[in-house]
C-alpha positions as CSV (number, residue, x, y, z in Angstrom):
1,X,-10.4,-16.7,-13.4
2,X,-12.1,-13.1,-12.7
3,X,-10.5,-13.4,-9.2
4,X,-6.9,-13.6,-10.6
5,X,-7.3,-10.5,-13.4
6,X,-8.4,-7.0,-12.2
7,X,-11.4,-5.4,-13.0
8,X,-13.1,-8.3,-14.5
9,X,-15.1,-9.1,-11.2
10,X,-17.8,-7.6,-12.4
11,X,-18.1,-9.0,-15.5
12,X,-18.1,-12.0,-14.4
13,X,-21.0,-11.5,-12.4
14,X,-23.3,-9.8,-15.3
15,X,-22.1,-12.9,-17.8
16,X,-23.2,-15.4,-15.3
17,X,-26.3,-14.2,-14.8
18,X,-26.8,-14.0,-18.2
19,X,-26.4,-17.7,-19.0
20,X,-28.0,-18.2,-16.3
21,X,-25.8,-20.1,-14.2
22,X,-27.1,-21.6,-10.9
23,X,-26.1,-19.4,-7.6
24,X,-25.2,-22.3,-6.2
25,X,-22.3,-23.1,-9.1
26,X,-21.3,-19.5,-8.7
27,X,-21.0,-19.1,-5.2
28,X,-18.6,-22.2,-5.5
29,X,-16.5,-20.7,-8.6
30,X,-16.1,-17.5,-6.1
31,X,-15.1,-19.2,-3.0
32,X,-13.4,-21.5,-4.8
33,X,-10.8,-18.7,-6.6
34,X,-11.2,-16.7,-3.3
35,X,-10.0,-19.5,-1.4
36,X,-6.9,-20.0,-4.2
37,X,-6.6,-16.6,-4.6
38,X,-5.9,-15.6,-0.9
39,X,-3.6,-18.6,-0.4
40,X,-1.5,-17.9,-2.9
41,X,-0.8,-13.9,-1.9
42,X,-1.0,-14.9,1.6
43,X,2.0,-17.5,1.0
44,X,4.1,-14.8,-1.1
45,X,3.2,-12.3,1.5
46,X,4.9,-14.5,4.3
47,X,7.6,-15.3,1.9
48,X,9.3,-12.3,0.4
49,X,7.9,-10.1,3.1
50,X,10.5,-11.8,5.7
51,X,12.9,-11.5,3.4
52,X,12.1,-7.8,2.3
53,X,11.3,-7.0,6.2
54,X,14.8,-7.6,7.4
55,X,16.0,-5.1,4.8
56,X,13.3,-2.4,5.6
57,X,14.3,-2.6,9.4
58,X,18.0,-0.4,7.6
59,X,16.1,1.3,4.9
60,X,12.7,2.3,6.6
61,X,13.7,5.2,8.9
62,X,16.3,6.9,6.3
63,X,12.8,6.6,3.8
64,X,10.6,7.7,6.2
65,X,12.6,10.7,7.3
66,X,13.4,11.6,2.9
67,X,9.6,11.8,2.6
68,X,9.5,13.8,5.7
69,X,11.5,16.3,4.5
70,X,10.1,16.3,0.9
71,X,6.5,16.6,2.5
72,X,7.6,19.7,4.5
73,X,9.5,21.8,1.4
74,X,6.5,20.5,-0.6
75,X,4.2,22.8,2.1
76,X,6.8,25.5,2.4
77,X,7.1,26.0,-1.2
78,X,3.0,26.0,-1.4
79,X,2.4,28.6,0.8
80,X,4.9,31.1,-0.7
């Protein structure tokens, strides 16, 4: 479960250590969730990024060339 919530890898690690859990039990919790956890974003990832990639191929450039021009009146304005 401390692979799936944010900051609570650590945690994890002091609580097991102090009940005293076997390395080898937590070493398969780890790659267990690790295993899970990367399948799962991996398969969302492949998903939705087509999906969101054939709309970025139109909306990319127009983005990259708005934060182009806010980047460069950002530095003109800071200098003056």
């Amino acid at each position: 479960m401390a692979r799936f919530i944010s900051a609570v890898h650590l945690p994890f690690y002091i609580a097991s250590g102090f009940f005293k859990l076997s390395f080898a039990k937590v070493l398969f919790y780890v790659m267990t969730s690790a295993a899970l956890y990367l399948s799962i974003a991996f398969g969302l990832f492949h998903i939705f990024g087509e999906i969101a990639g054939e709309k970025m191929r139109i909306y990319l450039p127009i983005l990259a060339f708005t934060f182009l021009i806010i980047y460069f009146l950002a530095a003109k304005f800071k200098k003056t």
